[in-house]
N, C-alpha and C positions, 0 to 999 in steps of 0.2 A: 711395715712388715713386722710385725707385733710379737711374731716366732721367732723368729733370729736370735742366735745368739752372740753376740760383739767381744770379740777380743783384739786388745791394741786397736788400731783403726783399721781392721778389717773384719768384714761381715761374715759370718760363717752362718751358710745357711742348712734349712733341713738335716739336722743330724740325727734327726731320731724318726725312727720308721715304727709303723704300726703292724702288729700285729692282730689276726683275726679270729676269734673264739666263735666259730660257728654256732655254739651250745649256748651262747650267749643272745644269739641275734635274733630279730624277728621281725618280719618282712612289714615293710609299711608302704604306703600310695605313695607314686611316682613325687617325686618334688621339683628333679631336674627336667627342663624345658627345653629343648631347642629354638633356636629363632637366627636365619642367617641373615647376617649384620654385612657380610660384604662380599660382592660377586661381583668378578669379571669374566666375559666370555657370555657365548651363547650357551644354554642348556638345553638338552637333546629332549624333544623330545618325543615320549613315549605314552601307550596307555598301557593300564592294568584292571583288567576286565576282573570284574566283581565274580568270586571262587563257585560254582555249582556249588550244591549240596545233593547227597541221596544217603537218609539218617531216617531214624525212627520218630525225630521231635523235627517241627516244622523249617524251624533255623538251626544253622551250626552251631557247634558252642562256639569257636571261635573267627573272628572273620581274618581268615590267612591276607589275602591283596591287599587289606587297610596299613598292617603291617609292613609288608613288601614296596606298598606308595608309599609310606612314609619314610622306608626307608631310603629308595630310591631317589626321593625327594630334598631328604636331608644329605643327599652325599655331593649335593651342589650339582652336581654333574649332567643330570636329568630334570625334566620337569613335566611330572604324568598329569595327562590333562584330565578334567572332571567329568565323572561318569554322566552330566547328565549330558555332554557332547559328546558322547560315545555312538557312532551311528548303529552300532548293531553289541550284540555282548554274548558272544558264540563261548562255550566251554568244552568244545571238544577241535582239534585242530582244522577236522573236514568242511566246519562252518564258519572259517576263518577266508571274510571275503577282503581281501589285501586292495582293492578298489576303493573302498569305503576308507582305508585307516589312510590310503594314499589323498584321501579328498584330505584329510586333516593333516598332514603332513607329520603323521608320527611316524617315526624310524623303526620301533620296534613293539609289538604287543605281547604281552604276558596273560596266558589265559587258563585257568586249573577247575580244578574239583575236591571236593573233601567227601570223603566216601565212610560208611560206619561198617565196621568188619565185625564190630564187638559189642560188648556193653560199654567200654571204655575203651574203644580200640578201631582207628581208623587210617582211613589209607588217603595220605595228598598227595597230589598229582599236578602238577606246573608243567606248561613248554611256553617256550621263549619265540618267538617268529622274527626272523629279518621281514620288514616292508619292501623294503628297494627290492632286493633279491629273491622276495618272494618265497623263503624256506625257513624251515625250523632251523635252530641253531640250538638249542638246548627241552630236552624232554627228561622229565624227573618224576619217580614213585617215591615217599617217603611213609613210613608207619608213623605214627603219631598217638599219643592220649591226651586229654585233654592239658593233663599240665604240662605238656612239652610243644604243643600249639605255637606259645609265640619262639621256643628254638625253632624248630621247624622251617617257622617263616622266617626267620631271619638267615637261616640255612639257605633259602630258596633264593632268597635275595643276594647274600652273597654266591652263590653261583651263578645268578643271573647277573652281576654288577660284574666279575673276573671276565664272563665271555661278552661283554661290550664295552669292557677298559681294557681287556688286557692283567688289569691288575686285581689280586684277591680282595674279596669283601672282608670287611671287619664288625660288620654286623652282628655277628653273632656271640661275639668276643665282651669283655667285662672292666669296669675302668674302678677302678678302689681311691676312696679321697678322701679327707679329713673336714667335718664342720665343728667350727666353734658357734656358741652361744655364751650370748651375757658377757660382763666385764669385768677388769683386775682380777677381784680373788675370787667370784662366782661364775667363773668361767666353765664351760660343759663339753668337752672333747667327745666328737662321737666319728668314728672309723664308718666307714659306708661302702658297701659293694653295690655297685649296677648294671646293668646291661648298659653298651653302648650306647642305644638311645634315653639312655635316661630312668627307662622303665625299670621293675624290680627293684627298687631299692630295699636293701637289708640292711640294717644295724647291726655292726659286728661288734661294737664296743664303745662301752663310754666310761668317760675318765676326766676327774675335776684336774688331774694333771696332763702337762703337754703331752700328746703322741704325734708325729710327722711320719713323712716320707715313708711309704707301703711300698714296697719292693717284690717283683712275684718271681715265684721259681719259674724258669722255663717250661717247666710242663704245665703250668699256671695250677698246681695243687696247692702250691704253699707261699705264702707271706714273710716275706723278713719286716720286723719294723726294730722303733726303739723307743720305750715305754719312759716315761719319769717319774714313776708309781715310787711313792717313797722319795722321792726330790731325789732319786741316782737315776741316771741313765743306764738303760739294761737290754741289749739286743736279744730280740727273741723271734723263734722261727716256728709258727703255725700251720696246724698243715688244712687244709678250708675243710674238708671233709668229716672230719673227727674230732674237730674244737683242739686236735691235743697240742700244746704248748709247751715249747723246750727254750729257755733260758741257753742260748749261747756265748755270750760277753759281757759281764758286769765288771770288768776290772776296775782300778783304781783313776777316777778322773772320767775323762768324756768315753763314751760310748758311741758311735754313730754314721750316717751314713752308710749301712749295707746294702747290697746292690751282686747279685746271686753270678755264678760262674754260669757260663753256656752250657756246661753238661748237669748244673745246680749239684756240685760237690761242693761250693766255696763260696766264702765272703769274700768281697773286699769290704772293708772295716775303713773307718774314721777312730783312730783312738788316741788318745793323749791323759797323759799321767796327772801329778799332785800340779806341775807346774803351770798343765795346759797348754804347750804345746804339740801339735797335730801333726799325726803323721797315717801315709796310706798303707794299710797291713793286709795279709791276707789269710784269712780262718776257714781250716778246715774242718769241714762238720763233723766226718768221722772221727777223728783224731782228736779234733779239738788246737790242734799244733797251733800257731801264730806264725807266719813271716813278714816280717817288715820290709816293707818296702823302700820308704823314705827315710831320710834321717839329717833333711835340712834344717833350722832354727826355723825357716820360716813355718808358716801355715799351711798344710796340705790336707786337703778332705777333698772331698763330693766325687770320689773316685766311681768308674764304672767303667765295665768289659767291654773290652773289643771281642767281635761275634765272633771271630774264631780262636778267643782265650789265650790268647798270647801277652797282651797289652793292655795294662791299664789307665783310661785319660782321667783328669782329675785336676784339681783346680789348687794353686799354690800363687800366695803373692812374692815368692822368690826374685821379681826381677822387679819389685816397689809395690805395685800390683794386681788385682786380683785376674790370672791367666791360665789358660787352659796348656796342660803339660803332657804326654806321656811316657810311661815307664815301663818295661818287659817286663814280665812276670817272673824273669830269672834275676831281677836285679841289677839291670844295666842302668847307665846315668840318664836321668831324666830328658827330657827332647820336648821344648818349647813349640806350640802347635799353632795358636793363637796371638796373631800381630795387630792386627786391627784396631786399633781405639783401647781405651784406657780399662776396662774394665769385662771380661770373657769370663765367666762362671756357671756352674750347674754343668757340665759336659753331659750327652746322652748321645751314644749311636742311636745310629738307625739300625735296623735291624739285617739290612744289609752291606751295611761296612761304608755305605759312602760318603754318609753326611753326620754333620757335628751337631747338635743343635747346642745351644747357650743361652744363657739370660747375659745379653748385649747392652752396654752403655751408648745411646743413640740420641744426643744431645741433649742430655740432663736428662733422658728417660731410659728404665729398665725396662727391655723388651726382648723378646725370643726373636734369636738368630740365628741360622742355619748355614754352616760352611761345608763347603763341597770339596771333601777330601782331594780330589783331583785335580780339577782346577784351580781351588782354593780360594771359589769365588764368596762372598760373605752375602746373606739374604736376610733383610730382614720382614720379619713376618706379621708379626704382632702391632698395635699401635697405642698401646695403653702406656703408662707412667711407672708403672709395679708391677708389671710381667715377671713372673714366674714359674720354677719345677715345671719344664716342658719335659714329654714326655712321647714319643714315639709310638705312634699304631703298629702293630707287629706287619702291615703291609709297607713300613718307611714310607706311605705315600702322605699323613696326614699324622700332626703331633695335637696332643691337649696341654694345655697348661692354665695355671691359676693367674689371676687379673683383679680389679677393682670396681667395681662400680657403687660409685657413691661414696658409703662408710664402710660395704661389705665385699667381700672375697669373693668373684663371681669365676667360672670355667669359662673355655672358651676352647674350638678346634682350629686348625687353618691347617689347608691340605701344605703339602713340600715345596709348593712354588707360591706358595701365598694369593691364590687366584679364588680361593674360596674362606671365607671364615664365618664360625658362628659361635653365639653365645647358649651355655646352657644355666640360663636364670633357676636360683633353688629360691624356697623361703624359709631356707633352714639357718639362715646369719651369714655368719661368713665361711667359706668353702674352698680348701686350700689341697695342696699338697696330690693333683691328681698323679694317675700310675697305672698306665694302657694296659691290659694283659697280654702276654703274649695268646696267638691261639688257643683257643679251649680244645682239648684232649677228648 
């Protein structure tokens, strides 16, 4: 774990979060890959009839179902079978013969059009069909131009993935990470935004100094990180839109771990003085004010909110330890959260208040672990050695986090019950420090 920074014989991880200079960046070809590495269960499946067209030029610009199947595909859950066993490929609902999909035993068919209204201005159109039950269950108009194509689709898909789980898509949502390149002192820090699947990759910033842990405002506008430009650590808060860049925390000593309030009025902070030791604070933006939270000798960082902003959990070796704590926001004494085994760090809700996730010591290996506030039952998810900064889909169904393969820092997902996981292979070195967006606005 090459990022870390060690103090006394505990590891303090991720304290510096990246910020993103929109003005800076500039979109390059996809790098991250999916490939699912481990399933249990059957997967449903379904088809997805290849999109009509009715345009001025022979083919669509874009093909919306490639999209849609790949999503659908990657979400473990589903498995759309291949158009050339498709017995019929109907684009309008009336020629949807449910006989034919019932000889294949698909559950549900997905069947649209892409229509040109414009020069640059078109209309998609998706419905969803139950087989069994023989009815529509989802019909969708959406306007579209060419560069909003693959939103669109990823749109269609999570509304098509919510009405046959139950649970919202995150398809269409953006994951922010950190790659290194090269070694010791020719090392290349580059910040990276992407769509969920991997696609659009932008370069938001590079930096021969460390940058970690990207942290998004809830309305998923803006970035907290924390830069080591000048060998200081310096929290700064970007808003994606407008590149502009505002210096929030350079104090004296460490800067790190910010991690945004639920209504994104506030930090909570990692800070610690000349002496270095850590404690969990909380910064208001407007104001600028500071409240301290902590004020044990020990170590306390990698602090993060509880979804309805009352409660901070956060990681402190107060009890020998590296253990997951929380603390009221008004200042109340700390409340031990994690008992489990010797080692519970990195805390992240879920985005629904129920589950803990952790980077878990599970028999000489760090791996993501996931406890169920209620029953307090402990899961672990992940199987690698160096699991890492797990980070929650704003559906709480499915977290990312950083892994190993080889000599380099690879991604990796696995839904909330661990029944599904996959690796997203880059060939950009090593690839750390992921950070789910909440919904896109």
């Amino acid at each position: 774990m090459a990022w870390d920074l060690k103090m006394g014989n505990f590891v303090v991880r991720r304290l510096v979060v990246f910020g993103i200079c929109a003005v800076l960046g500039g979109q390059v070809q996809a790098e991250l890959k999916f490939e699912i590495t481990d399933f249990v269960g059957k997967r449903a499946p379904v088809a997805v009839v290849p999109f009509g067209w009715e345009g001025e030029a022979e083919n669509a610009p874009f093909d919306i179902s490639a999209v849609i199947t790949a999503d659908l595909s990657r979400s473990g859950r589903f498995a759309p079978i291949a158009e050339n066993d498709m017995l019929q490929k109907p684009t309008t609902g009336v020629d949807v013969d449910f006989d034919d999909w019932s000889i294949l035993a698909v559950e549900a068919v997905i069947i649209g059009k892409v229509t040109q209204t414009g020069a640059n201005a078109y209309s998609v159109q998706f419905q969803l069909f139950d087989v069994f039950k023989r009815e529509q269950l989802v019909g969708y108009r959406m306007p579209a131009s060419r560069g909003t194509m693959r939103r669109v689709a990823h749109r269609a898909a999570d509304m098509i993935y919510e009405k046959l789980t139950g649970i919202p898509g995150v398809f269409g949502t953006k994951v922010a990470y950190v790659t290194a390149q090269g070694r010791d002192d020719n090392r290349l820090y580059t910040l990276v935004v992407a769509d969920a699947d991997g696609e659009n990759e932008i370069t938001i910033m590079e930096s021969t100094d460390p940058i970690m842990s990207p942290a998004w405002s809830p309305d998923s506008r803006r970035l907290a990180y924390v830069s080591f430009e000048n060998n200081i650590s310096t929290i700064y808060v970007q808003t994606l839109r407008t590149g502009n860049r505002i210096k929030v925390s350079s104090r004296v000593g460490i800067n790190g771990a910010p991690a945004f309030s639920p209504d994104g009025r506030k930090l909570v902070l990692t800070l610690g003085g000349i002496d270095g030791n850590l404690d969990i604070h909380i910064l208001d933006l407007a104001s600028r004010k500071v409240t301290r939270l902590t004020t044990n000798r020990s170590i306390d960082t990698e602090g993060t909110w509880a979804p309805d902003g009352r409660a901070i959990y956060f990681t402190s070796d107060r009890s020998g330890g590296p253990q997951v704590y929380r603390v009221g926001v008004n200042g109340d004494s700390p409340e031990r959260i994690t008992f489990e085994g010797s080692y519970n760090a990195r805390p992240r809700l879920s985005p629904d208040g129920s589950k803990l996730a952790m980077v878990h010591l599970d028999r000489g290996n760090y791996r993501i672990a996931v406890l169920d506030l209620d029953n307090r039952d402990l899961l672990v998810l992940s199987g690698g050695s160096q699991d890492e900064s797990p980070s929650f889909a704003p559906n709480s169904d499915s977290l990312i986090y950083a892994t190993r393969q080889g000599r380099n820092g690879v991604l990796e997902t696995v839904s909330a019950d661990g029944l599904v996981r996959q690796r997203l292979a880059s060939r950009q070195g090593d690839v750390r420090e992921p950070s789910w967006s909440p919904f896109l606005n």
